[in-house]
CHARMM-style PDB file with segment names, atoms N, HN, CA, C and O in Angstrom:
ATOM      1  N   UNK     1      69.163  95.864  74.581  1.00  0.00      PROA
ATOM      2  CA  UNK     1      70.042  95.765  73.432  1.00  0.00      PROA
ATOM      3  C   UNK     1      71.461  95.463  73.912  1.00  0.00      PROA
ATOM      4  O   UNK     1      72.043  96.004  74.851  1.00  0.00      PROA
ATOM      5  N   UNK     2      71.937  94.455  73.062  1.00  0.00      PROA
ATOM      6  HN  UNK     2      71.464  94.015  72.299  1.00  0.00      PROA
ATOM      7  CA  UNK     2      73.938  94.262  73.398  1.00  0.00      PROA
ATOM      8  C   UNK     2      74.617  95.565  73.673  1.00  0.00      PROA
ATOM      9  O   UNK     2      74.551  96.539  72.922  1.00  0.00      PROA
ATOM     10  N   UNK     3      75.233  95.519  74.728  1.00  0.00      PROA
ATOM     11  HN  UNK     3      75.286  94.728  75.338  1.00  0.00      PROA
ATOM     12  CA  UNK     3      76.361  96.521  74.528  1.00  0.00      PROA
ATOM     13  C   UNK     3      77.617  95.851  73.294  1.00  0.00      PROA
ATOM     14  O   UNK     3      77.798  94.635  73.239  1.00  0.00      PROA
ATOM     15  N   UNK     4      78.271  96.660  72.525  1.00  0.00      PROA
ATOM     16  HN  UNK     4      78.124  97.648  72.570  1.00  0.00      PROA
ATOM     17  CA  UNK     4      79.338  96.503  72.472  1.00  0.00      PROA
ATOM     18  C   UNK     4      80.384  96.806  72.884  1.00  0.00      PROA
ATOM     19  O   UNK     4      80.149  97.982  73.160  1.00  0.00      PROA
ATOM     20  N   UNK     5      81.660  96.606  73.218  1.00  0.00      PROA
ATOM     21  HN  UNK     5      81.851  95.650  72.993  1.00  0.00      PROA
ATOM     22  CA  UNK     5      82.479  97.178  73.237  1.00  0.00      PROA
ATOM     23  C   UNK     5      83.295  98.049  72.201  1.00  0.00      PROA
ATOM     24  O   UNK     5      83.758  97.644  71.135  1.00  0.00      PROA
ATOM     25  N   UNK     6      83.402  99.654  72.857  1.00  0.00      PROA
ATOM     26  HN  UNK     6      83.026  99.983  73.723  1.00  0.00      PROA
ATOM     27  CA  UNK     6      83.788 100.454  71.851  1.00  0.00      PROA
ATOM     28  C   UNK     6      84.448 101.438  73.037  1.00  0.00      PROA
ATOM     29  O   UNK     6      84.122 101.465  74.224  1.00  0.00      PROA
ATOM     30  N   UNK     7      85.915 102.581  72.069  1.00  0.00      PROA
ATOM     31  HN  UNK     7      86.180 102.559  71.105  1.00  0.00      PROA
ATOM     32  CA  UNK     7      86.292 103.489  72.893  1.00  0.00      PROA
ATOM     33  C   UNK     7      85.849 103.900  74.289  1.00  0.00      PROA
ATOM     34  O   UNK     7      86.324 103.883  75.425  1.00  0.00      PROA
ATOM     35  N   UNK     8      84.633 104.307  73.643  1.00  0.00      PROA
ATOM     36  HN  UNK     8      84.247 104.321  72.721  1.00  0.00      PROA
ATOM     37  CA  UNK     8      84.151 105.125  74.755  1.00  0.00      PROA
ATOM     38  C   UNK     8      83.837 104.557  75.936  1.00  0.00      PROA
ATOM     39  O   UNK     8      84.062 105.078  77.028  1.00  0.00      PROA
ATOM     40  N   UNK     9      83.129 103.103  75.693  1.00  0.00      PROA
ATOM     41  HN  UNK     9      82.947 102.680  74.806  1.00  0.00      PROA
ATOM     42  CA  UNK     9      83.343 102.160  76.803  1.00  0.00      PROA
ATOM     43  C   UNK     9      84.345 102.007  77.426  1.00  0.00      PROA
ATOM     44  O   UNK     9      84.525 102.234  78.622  1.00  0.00      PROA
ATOM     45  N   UNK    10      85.102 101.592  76.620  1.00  0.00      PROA
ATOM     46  HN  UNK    10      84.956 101.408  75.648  1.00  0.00      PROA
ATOM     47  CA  UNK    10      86.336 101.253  77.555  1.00  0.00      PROA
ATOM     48  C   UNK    10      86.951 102.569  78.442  1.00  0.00      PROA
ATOM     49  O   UNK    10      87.256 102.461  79.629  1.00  0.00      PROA
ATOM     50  N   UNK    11      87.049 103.531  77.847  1.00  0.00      PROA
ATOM     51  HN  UNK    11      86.800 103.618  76.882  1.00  0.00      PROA
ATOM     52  CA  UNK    11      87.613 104.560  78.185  1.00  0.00      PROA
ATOM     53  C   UNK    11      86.893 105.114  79.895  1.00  0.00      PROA
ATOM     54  O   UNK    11      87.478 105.802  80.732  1.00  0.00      PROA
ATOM     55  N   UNK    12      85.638 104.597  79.975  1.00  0.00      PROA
ATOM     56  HN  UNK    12      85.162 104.038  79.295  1.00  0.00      PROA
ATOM     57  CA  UNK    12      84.566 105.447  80.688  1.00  0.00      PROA
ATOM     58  C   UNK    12      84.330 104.379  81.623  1.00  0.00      PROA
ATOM     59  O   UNK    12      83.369 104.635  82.349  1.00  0.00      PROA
ATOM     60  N   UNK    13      84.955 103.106  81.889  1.00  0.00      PROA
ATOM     61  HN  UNK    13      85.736 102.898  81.300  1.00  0.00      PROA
ATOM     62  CA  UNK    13      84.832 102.813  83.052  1.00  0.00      PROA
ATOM     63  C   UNK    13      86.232 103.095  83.986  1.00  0.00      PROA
ATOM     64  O   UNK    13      87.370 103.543  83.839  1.00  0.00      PROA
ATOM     65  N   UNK    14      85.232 102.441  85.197  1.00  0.00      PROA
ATOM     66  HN  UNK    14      84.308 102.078  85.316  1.00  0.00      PROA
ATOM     67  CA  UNK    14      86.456 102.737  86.860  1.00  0.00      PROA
ATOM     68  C   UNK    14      87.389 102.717  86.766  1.00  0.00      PROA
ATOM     69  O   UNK    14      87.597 102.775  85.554  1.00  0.00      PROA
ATOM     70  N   UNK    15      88.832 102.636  87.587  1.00  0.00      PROA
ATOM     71  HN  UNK    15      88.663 102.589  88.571  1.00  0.00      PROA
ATOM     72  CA  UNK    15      89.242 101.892  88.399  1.00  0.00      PROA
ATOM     73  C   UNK    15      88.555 101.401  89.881  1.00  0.00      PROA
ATOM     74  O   UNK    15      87.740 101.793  90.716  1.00  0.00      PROA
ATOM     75  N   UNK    16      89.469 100.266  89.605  1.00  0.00      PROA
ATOM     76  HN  UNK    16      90.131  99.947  88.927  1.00  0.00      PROA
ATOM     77  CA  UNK    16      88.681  99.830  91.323  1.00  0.00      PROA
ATOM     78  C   UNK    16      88.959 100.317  92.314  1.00  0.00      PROA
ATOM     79  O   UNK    16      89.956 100.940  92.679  1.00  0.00      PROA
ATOM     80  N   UNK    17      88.085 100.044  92.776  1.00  0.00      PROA
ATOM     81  HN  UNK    17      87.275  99.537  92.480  1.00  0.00      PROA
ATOM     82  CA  UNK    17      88.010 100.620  94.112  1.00  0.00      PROA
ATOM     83  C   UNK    17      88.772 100.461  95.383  1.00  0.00      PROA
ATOM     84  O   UNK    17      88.142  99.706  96.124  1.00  0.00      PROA
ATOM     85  N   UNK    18      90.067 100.947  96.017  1.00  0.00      PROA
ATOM     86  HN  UNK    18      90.578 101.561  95.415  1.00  0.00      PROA
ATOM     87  CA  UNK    18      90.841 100.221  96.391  1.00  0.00      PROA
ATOM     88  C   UNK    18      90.637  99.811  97.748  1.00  0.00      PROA
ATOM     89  O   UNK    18      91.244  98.807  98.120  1.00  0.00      PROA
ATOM     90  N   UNK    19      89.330 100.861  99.156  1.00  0.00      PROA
ATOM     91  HN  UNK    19      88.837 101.677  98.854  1.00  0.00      PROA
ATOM     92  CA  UNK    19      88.534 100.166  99.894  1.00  0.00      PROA
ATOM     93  C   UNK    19      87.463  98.918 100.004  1.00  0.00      PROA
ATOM     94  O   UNK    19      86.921  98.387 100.973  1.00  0.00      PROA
ATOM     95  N   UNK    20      87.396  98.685  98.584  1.00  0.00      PROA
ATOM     96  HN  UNK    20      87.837  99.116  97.797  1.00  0.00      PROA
ATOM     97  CA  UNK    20      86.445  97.556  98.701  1.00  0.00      PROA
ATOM     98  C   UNK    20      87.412  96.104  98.936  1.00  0.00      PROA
ATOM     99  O   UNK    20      88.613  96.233  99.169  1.00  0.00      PROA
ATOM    100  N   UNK    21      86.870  94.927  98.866  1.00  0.00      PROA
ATOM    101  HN  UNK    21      85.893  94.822  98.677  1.00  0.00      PROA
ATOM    102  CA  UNK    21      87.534  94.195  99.313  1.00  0.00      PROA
ATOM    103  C   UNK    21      87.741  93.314  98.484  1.00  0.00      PROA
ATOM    104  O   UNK    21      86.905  92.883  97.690  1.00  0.00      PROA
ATOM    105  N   UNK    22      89.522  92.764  98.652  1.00  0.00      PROA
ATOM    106  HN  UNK    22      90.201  93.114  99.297  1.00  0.00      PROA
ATOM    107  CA  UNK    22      90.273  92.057  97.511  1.00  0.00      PROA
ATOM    108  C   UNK    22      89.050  90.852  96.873  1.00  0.00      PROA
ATOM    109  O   UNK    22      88.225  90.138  97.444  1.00  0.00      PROA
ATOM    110  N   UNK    23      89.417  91.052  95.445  1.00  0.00      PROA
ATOM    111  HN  UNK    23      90.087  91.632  94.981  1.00  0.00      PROA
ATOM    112  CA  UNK    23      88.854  89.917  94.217  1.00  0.00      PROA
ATOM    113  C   UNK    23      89.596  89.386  93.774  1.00  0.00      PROA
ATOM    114  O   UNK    23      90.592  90.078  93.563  1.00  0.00      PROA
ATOM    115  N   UNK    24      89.676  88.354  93.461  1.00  0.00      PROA
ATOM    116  HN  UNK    24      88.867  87.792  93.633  1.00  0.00      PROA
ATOM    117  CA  UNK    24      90.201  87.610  92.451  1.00  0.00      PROA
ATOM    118  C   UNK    24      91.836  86.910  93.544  1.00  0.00      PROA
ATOM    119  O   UNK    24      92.103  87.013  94.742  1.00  0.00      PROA
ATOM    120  N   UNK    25      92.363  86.429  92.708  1.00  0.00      PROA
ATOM    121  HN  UNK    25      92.146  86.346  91.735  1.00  0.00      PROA
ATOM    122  CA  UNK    25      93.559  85.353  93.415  1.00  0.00      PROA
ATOM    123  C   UNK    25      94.963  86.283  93.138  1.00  0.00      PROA
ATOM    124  O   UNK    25      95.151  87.056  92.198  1.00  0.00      PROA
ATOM    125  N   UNK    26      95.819  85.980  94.178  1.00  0.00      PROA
ATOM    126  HN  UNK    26      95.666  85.352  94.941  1.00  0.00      PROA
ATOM    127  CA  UNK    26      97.067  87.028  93.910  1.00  0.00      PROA
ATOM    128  C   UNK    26      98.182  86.483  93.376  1.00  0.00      PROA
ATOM    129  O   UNK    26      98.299  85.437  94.015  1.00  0.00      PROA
ATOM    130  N   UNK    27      99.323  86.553  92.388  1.00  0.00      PROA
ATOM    131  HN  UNK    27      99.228  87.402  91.869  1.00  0.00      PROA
ATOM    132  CA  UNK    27     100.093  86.041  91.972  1.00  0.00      PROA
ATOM    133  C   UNK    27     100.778  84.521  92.862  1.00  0.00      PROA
ATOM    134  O   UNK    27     100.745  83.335  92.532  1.00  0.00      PROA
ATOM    135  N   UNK    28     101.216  85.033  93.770  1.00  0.00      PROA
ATOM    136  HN  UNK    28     101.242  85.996  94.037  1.00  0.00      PROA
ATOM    137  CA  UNK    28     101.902  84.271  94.910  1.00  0.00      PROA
ATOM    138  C   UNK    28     100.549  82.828  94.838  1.00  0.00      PROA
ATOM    139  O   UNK    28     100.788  81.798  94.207  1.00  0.00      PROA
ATOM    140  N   UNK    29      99.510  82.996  95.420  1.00  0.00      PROA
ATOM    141  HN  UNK    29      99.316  83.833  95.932  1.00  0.00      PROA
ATOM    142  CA  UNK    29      98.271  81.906  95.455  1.00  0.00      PROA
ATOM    143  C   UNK    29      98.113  81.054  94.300  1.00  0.00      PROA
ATOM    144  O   UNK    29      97.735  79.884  94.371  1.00  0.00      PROA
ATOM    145  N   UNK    30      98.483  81.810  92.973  1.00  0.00      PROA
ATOM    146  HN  UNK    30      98.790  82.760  92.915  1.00  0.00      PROA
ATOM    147  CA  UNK    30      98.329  80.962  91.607  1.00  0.00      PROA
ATOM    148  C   UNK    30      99.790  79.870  91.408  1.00  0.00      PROA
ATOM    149  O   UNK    30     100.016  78.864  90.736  1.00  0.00      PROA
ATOM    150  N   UNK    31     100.512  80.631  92.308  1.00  0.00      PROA
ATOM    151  HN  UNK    31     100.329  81.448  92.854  1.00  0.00      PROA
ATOM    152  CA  UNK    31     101.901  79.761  91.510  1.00  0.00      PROA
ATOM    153  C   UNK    31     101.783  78.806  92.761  1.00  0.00      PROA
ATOM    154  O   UNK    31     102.253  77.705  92.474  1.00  0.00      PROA
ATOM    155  N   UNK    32     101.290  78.870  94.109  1.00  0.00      PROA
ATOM    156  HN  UNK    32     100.908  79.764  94.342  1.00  0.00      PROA
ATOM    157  CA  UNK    32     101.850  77.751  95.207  1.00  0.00      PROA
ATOM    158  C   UNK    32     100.892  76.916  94.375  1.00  0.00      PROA
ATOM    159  O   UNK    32     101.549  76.066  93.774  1.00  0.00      PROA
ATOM    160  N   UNK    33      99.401  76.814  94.064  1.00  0.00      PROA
ATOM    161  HN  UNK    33      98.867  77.505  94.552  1.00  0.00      PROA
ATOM    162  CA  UNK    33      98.242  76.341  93.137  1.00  0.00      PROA
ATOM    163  C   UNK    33      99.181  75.845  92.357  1.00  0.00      PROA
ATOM    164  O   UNK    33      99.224  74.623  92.502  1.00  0.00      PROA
ATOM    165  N   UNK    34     100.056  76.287  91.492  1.00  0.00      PROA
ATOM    166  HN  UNK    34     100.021  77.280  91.375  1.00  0.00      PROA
ATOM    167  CA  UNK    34     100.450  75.230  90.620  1.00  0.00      PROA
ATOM    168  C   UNK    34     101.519  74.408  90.587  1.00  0.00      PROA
ATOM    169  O   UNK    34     101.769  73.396  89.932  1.00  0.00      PROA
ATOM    170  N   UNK    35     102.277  75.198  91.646  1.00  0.00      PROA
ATOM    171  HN  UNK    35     102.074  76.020  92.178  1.00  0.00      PROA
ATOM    172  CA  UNK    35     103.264  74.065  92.023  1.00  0.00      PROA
ATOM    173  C   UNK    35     103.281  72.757  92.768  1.00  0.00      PROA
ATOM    174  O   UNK    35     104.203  71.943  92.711  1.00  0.00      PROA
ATOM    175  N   UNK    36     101.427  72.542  93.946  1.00  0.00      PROA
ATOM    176  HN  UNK    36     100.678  73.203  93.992  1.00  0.00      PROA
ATOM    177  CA  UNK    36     101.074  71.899  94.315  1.00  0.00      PROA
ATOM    178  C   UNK    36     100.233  71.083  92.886  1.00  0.00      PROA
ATOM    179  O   UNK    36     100.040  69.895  93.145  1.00  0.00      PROA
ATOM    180  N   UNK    37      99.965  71.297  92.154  1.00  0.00      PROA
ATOM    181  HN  UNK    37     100.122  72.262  91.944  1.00  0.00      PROA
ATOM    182  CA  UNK    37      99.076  70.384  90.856  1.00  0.00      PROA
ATOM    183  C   UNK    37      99.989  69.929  90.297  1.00  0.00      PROA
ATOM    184  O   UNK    37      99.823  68.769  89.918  1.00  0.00      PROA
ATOM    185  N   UNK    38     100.954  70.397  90.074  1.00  0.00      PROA
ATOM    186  HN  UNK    38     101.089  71.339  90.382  1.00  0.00      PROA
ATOM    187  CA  UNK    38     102.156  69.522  89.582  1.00  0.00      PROA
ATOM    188  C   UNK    38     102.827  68.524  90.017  1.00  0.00      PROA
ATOM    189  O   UNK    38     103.128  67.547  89.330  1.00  0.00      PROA
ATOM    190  N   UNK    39     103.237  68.761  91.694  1.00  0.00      PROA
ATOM    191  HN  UNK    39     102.993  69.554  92.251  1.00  0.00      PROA
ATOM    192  CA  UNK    39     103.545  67.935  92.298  1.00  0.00      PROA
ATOM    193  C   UNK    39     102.550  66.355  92.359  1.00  0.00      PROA
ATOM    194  O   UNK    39     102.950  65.202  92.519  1.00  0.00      PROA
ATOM    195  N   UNK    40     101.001  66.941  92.139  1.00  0.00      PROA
ATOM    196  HN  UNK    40     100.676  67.878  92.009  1.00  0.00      PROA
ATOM    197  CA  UNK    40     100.368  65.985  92.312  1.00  0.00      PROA
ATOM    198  C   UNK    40     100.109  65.333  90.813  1.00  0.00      PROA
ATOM    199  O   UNK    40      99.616  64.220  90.632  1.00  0.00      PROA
ATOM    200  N   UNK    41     100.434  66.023  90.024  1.00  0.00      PROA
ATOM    201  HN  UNK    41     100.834  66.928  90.171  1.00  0.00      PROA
ATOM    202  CA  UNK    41      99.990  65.600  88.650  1.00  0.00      PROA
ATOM    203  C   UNK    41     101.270  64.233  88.748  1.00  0.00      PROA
ATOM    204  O   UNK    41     100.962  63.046  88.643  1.00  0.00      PROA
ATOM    205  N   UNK    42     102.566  64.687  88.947  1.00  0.00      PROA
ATOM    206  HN  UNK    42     102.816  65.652  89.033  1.00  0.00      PROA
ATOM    207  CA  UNK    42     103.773  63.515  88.681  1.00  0.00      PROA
ATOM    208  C   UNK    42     103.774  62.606  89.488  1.00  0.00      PROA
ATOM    209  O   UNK    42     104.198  61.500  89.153  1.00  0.00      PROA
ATOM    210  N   UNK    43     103.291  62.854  90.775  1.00  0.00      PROA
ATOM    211  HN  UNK    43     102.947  63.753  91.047  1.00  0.00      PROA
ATOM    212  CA  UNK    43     103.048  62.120  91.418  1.00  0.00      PROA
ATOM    213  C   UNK    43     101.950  60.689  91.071  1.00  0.00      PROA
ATOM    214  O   UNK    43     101.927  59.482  91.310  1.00  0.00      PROA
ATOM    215  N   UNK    44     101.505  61.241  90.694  1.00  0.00      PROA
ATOM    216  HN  UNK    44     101.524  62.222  90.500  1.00  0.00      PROA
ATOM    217  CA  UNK    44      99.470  60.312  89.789  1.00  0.00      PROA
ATOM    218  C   UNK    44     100.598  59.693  88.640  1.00  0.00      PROA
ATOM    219  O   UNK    44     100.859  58.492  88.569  1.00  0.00      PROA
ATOM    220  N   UNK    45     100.970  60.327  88.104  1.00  0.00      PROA
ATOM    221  HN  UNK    45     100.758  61.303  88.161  1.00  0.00      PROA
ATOM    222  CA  UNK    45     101.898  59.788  87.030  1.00  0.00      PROA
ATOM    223  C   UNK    45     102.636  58.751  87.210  1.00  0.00      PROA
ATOM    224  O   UNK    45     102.603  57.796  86.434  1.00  0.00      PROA
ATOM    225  N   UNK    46     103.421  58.805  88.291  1.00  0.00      PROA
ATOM    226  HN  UNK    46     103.447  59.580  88.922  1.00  0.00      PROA
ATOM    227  CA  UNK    46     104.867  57.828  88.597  1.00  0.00      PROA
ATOM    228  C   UNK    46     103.682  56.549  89.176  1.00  0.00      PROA
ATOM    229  O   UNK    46     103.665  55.408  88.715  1.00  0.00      PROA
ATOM    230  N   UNK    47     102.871  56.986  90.121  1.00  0.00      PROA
ATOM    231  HN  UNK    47     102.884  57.913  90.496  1.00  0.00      PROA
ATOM    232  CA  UNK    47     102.208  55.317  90.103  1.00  0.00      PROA
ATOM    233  C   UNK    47     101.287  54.769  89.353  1.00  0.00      PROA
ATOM    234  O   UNK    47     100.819  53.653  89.578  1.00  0.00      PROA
ATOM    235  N   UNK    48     100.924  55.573  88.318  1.00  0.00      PROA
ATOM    236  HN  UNK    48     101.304  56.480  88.135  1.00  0.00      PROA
ATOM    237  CA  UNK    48     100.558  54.779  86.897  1.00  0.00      PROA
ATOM    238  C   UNK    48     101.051  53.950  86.477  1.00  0.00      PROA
ATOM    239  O   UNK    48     100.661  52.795  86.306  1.00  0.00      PROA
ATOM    240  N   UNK    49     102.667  54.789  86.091  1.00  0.00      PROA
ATOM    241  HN  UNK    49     102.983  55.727  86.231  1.00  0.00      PROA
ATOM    242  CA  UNK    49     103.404  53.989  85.482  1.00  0.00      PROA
ATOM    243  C   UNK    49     104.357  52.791  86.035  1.00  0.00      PROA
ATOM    244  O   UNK    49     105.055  52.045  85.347  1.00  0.00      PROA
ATOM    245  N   UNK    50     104.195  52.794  87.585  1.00  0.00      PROA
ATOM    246  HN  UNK    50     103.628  53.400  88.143  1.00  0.00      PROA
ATOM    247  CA  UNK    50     104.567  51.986  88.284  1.00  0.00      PROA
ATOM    248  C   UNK    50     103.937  50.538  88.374  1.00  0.00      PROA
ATOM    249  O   UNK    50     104.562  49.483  88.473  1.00  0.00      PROA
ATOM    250  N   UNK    51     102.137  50.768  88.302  1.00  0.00      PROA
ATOM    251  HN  UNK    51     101.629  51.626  88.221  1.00  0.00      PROA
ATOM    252  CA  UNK    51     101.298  50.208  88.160  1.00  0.00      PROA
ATOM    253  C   UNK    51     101.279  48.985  86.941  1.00  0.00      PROA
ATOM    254  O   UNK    51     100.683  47.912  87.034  1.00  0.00      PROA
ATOM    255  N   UNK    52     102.197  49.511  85.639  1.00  0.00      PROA
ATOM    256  HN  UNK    52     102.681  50.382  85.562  1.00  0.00      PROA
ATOM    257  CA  UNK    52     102.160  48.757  84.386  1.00  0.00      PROA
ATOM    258  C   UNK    52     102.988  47.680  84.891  1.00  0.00      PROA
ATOM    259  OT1 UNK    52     103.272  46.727  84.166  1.00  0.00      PROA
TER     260      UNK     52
END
């Protein structure tokens, strides 16, 4: 059967675990990530429009 989410759920799980080992991406990693996609996004851009 579905769980839903309700109080008690929420209330009744973890925190993580702070020996186990890092998940997910850390602030610092998301922003160099987007400051490099950007760079490349304008970049793709300017010789598009160079291209016309």
């Amino acid at each position: 059967m579905k769980q839903y989410l309700s109080m008690k759920n929420l209330l009744s799980r973890r925190a993580p675990n702070p020996d186990r080992a890092e998940a997910g991406f850390t602030l610092m990693e998301t922003l160099v990530a987007l400051v490099i996609l950007t760079f490349g996004l304008l970049a793709a851009g300017q010789m598009m429009y160079l291209a016309m």
